[in-house]
C-alpha positions in Angstrom: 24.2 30.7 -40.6 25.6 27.1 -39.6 25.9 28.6 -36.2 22.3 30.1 -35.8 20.9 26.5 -36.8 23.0 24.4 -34.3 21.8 27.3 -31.4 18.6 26.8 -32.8 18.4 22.6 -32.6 20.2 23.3 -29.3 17.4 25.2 -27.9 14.9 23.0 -28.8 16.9 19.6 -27.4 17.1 21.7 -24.6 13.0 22.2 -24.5 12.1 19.3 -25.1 14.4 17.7 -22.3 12.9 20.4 -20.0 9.4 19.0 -21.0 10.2 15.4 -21.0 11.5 16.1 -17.4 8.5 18.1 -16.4 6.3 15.5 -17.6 8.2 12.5 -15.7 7.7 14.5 -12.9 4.3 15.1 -13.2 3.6 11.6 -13.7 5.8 10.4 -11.0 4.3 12.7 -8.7 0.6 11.6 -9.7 1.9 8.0 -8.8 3.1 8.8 -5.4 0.2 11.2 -4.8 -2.5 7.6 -5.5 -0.2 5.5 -3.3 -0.6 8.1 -0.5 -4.0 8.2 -0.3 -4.7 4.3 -0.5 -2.6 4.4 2.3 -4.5 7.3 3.9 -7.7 5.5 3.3 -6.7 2.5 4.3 -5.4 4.0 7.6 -8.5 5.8 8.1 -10.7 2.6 7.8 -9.0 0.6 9.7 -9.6 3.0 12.5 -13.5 3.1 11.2 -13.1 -0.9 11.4 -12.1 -0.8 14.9 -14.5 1.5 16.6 -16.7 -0.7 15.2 -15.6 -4.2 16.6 -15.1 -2.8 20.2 -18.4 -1.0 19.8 -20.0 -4.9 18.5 -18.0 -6.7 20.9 -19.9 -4.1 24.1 -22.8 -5.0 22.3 -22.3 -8.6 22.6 -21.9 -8.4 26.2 -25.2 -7.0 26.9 -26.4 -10.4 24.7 -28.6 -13.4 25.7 -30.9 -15.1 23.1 -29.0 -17.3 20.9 -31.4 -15.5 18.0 -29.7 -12.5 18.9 -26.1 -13.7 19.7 -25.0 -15.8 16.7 -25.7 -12.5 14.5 -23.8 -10.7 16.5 -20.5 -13.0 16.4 -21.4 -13.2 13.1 -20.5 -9.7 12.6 -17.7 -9.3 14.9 -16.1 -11.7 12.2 -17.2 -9.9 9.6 -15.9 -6.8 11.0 -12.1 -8.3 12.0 -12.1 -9.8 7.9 -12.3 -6.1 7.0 -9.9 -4.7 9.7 -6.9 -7.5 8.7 -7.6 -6.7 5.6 -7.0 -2.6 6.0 -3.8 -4.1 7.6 -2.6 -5.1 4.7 -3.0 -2.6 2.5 -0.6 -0.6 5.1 3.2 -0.4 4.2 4.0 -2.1 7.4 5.8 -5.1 5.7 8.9 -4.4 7.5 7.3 -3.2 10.8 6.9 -6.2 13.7 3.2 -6.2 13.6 2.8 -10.1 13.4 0.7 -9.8 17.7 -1.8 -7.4 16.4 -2.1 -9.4 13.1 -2.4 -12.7 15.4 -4.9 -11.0 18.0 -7.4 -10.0 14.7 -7.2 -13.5 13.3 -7.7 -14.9 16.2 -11.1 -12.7 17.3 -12.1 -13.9 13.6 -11.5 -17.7 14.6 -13.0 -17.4 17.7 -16.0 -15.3 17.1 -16.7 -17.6 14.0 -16.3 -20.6 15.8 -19.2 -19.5 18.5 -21.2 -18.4 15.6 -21.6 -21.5 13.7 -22.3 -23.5 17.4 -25.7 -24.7 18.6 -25.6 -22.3 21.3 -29.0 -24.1 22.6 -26.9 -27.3 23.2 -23.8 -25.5 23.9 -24.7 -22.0 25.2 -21.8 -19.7 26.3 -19.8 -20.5 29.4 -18.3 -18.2 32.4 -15.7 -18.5 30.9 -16.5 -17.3 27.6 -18.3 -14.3 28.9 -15.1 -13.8 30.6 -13.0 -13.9 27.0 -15.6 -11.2 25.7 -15.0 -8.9 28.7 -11.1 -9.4 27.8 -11.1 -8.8 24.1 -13.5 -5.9 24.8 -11.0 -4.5 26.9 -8.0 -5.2 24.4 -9.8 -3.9 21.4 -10.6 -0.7 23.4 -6.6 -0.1 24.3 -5.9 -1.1 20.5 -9.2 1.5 19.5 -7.4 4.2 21.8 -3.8 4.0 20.4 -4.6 3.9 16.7 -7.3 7.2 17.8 -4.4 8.9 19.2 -2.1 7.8 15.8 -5.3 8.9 13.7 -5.2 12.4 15.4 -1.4 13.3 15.4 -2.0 12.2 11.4 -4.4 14.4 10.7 -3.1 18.0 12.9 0.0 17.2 11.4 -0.8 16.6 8.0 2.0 13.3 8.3 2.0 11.3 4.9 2.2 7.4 4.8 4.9 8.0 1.9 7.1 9.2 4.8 6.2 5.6 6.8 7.7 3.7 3.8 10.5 5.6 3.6 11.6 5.0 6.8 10.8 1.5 7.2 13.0 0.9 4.1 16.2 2.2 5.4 17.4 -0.2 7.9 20.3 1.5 8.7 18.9 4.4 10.3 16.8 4.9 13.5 12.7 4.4 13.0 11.7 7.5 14.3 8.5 8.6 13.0 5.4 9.3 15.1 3.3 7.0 13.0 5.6 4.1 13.2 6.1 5.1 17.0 2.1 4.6 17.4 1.9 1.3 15.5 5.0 -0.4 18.0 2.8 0.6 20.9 -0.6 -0.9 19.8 1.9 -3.5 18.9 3.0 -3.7 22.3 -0.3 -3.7 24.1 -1.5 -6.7 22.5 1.9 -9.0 22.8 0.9 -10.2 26.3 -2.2 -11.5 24.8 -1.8 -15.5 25.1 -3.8 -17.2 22.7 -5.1 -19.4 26.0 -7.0 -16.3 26.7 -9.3 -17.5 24.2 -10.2 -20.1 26.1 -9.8 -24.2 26.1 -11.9 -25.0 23.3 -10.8 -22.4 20.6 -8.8 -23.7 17.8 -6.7 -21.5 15.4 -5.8 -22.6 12.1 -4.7 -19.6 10.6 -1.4 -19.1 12.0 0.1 -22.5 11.4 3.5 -23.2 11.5 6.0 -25.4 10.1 6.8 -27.7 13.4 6.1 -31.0 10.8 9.2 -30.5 9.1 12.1 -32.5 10.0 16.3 -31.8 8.8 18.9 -30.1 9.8 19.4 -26.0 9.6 20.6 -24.9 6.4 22.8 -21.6 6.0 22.2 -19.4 3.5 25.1 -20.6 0.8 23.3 -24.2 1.5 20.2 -21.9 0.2 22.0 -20.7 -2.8 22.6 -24.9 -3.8 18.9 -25.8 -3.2 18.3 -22.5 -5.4 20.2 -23.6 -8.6 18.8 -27.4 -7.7 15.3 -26.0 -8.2 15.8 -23.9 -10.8 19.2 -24.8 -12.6 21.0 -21.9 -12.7 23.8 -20.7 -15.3 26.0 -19.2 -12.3 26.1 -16.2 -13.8 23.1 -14.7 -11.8 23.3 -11.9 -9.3 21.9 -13.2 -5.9 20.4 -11.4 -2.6 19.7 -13.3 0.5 18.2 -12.3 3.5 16.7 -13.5 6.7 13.0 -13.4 7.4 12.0 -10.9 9.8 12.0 -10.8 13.7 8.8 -12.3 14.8 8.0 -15.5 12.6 6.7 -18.9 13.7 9.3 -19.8 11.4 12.4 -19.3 9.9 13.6 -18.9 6.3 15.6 -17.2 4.1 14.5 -15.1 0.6 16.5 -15.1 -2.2 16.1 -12.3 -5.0 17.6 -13.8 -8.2 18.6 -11.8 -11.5 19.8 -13.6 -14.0 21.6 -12.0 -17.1 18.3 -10.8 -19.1 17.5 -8.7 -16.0 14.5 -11.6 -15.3 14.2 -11.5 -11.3 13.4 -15.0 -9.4 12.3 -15.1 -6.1 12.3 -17.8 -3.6 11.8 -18.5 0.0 13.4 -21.4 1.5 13.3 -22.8 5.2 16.1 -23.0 7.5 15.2 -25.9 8.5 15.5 -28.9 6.0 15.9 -26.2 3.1 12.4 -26.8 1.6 11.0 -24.0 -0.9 7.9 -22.4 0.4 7.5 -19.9 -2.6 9.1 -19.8 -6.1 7.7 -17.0 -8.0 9.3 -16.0 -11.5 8.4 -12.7 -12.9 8.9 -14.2 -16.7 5.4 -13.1 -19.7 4.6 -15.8 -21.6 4.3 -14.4 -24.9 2.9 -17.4 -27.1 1.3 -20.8 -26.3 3.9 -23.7 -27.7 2.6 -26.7 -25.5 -0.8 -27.6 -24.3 -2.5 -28.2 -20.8 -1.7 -31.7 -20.6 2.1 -31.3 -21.8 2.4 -28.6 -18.7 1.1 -30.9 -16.4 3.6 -33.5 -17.3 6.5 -31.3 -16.5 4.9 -30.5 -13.5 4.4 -33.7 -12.3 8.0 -34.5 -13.4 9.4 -31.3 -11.8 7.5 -32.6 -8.0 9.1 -36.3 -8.9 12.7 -35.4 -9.1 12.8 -32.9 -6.0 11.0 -36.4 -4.4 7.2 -35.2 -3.5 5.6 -38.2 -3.6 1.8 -39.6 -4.0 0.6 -36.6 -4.8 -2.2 -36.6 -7.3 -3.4 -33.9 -9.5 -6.7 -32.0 -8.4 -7.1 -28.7 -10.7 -5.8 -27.5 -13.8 -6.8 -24.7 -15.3 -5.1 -22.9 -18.4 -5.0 -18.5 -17.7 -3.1 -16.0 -20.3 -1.0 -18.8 -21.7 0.0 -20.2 -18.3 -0.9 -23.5 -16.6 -2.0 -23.1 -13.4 -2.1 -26.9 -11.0 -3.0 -27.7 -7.8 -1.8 -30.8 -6.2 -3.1 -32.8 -3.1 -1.5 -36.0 -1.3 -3.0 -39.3 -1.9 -3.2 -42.0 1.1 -4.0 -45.7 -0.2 -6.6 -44.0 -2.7 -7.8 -41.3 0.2 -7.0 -37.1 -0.9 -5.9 -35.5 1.7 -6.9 -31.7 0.8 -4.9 -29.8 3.7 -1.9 -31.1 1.5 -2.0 -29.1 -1.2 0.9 -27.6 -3.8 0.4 -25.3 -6.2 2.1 -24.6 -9.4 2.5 -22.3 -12.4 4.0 -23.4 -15.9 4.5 -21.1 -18.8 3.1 -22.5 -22.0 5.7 -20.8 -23.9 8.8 -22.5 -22.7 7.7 -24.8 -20.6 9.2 -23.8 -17.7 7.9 -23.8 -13.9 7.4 -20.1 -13.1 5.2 -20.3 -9.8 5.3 -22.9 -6.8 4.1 -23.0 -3.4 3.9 -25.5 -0.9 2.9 -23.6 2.1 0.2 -25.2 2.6 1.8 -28.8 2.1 4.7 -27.8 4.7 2.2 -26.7 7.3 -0.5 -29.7 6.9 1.8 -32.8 6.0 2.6 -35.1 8.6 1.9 -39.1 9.4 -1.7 -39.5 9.4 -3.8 -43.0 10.4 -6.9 -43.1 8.3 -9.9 -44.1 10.1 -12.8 -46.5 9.1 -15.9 -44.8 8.1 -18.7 -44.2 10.6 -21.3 -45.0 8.1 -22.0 -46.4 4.3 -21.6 -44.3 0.9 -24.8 -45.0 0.6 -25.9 -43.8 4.0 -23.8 -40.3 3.2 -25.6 -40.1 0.1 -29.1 -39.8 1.9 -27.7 -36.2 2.8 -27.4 -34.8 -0.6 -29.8 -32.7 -2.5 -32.0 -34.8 -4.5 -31.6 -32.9 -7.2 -28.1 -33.5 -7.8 -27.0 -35.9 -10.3 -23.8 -38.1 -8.7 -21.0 -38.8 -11.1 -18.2 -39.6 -9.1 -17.3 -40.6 -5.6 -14.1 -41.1 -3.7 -12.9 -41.0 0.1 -11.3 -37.3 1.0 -9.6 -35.8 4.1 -10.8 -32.2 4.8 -10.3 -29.2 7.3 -13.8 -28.4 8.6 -15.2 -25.1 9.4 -13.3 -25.2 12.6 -9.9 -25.9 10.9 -10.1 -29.7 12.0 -9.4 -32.5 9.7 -12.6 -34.5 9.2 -12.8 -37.8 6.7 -15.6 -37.4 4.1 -17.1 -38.9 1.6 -16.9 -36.8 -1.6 -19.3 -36.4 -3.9 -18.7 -34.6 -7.6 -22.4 -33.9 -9.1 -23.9 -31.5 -11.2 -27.6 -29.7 -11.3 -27.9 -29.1 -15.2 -24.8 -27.4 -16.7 -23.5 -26.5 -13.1 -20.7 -29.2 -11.2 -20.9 -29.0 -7.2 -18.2 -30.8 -4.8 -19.8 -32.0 -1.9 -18.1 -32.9 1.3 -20.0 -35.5 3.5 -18.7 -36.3 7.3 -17.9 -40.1 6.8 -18.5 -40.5 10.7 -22.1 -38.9 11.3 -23.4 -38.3 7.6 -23.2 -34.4 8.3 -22.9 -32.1 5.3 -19.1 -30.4 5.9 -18.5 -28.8 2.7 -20.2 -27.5 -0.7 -18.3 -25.7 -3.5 -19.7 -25.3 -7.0 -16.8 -25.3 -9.4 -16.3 -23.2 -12.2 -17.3 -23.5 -15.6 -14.9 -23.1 -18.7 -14.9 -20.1 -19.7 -16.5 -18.8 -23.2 -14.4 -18.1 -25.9 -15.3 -14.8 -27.6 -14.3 -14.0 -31.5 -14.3 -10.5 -32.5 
């Protein structure tokens, strides 16, 4: 009897392993069958996206009125905004793809940059014309390849799935025909010279980090700054690698596990060892400190790794984390390019998210210059209906990515705040942002 009760439990252990494992598998394969076609879509559009910007940048050509051209660039921009960003939904992370990346960004700034111009005062040159002609061509060789890719995808039935796969191991030779087609439209657009563009364009995108100053770290001088930053036990398992071939930069990134299985990671740059990103995947589970008590150990966390006059800009408190952005200060001027951003849980207090990207990239020696004209004269340019409250002197990247001094304004039009930028040389209206309300508190 024993014996026919223990087969018994046995059998059904065994069938509801057999189901468990079903299931997992199920599940898992619904996973992987979601990811594959946001890839496939995402593939697919960006081919859509494409067409479409050599079609509009044909359609430019043919273009005279300034009525009918600023539309047009207009669009081109819009359309490039949507390709890059079909880019990036693409598991080419470990793919070289930083030209064709660079040759969309850059159509964006330029076609932008014409678009926002008084073309009746400064209507296109030779030379310009000549630019279009180019990046039609271009885009048509790029339109071409990724046809061909879209093709082979589609009579072959190929699955991104396999793309990320084969990307991943780096040990073994890339050969797969859609990674094969993504290294030649790769390759047709790395003789593109950003002087192509022209004299006049300006890119602000694609900065680099050619302000910092210091001496090359290696990577076990990485591994010190590490446990500097974020005071290790020593007992943590550690990952460093190299960033990928192609940067304007270099750095390393560090994966950090410490012994609860909590991974840290962190890019540093070779040269002078500076964080750029500090991310730490930690919940905050409860709120044991406020707002203001965060932003204390922020600022104290920027004072001891000596980043100095920098004054606070935002705080804003999200799912029990402190989130602050931070902006240099020049004899009582902001300078906004300079800009660090942090993230502090309210549960223990600690730092959990940095970045200073944008800091790295923007901060350098700067002379301020006198303004062109009065506060009182820049006020002239604002709305009547806005109610000032503050004022201050502010450093700010125009439209055009160049730094302009303003004078900012911080008024409201009932319940609503605006921040408005004001060119401190010619009284010109730069910048408006409305900023956002608190957000209401529901009971249920």
């Amino acid at each position: 009897m024993l014996r026919m009760i223990i087969i018994a439990v046995l059998t059904v252990a065994v069938v509801g392993t057999g189901y468990w494992g079903y299931q997992e598998h199920q599940d898992k394969n619904a996973i992987l069958i979601n990811a594959e076609n946001n890839y496939q879509r995402s593939f697919h559009d960006l081919v859509y996206h494409v067409d479409l910007l050599h079609d509009k940048i044909g359609t430019t050509l043919a273009m005279s009125s300034k009525e009918q051209l600023s539309p047009s660039f207009a669009e081109v921009w819009r359309i490039t905004s949507e390709a890059q960003n079909d880019v990036g939904q693409l598991p080419l992370t470990l793919l070289p793809f930083n030209k064709t990346e660079e040759f969309l960004s850059n159509i964006g700034d330029y076609t932008y940059q014409v678009a926002i111009r008084d073309l009746d005062k400064n209507p296109l040159s030779t030379k310009e014309y000549e630019t279009l002609q180019n990046l039609y061509a271009k885009s048509g060789e790029v339109q071409k390849e990724l046809r061909k890719v879209q093709s082979m995808v589609i009579a072959e039935n190929l699955r991104w799935m396999d793309v990320e796969v084969a990307l991943s191991a780096k040990d073994q030779p890339q050969d797969n025909t859609i990674i094969n087609g993504f290294k030649t439209v790769e390759k047709d657009v790395e003789g593109y010279e950003e002087t192509e563009f022209g004299p006049t364009f300006i890119t602000h995108k694609d900065k680099d980090f050619s302000n910092l100053s210091g001496k090359k770290i290696s990577k076990e001088e990485a591994k010190q700054i590490a446990d500097r930053y974020l005071d290790l036990e020593g007992d943590e398992e550690i990952t460093i690698t190299e960033n990928g071939e192609g940067s304007s930069y270099g750095f390393y990134s560090l994966k950090i596990v410490d012994k609860n299985q909590v991974d840290t990671y962190m890019d540093i740059t070779k040269k002078g060892g500076i964080p750029i990103y500090i991310v730490q995947n930690k919940e905050a589970k409860e709120k044991n400190i406020s707002l203001n008590e965060a932003t204390e150990k922020a600022r104290t966390f920027l004072k001891e790794n000596k980043y100095e006059s920098l004054d606070l800009y935002e705080s804003v408190e999200y799912n029990k984390v402190g989130i602050f952005t931070f902006v240099s200060d020049k004899d009582g001027v902001r300078i906004y390019p300079d800009a660090i951003k942090m993230k502090v849980s309210l549960d223990t207090g600690e730092m959990i998210g940095f970045s200073s990207k944008d800091y790295l990239m923007s901060h350098k020696s700067r002379e301020i210059p006198e303004p062109g004209i009065s506060k009182e004269e820049a006020k002239e340019s604002i709305n009547g209906n806005v109610k000032i409250m503050e004022d201050r002197l502010a450093v700010i990247e125009n439209d055009v990515g160049e730094e302009v001094l303003c004078y900012e304004f911080l008024g409201t039009i009932n319940e609503d705040t605006y921040q408005i930028f004001i060119n401190a040389e010619n009284g010109r209206e730069e910048k408006v942002d409305k900023l956002k309300n608190p957000e209401e508190l529901y009971n249920f």
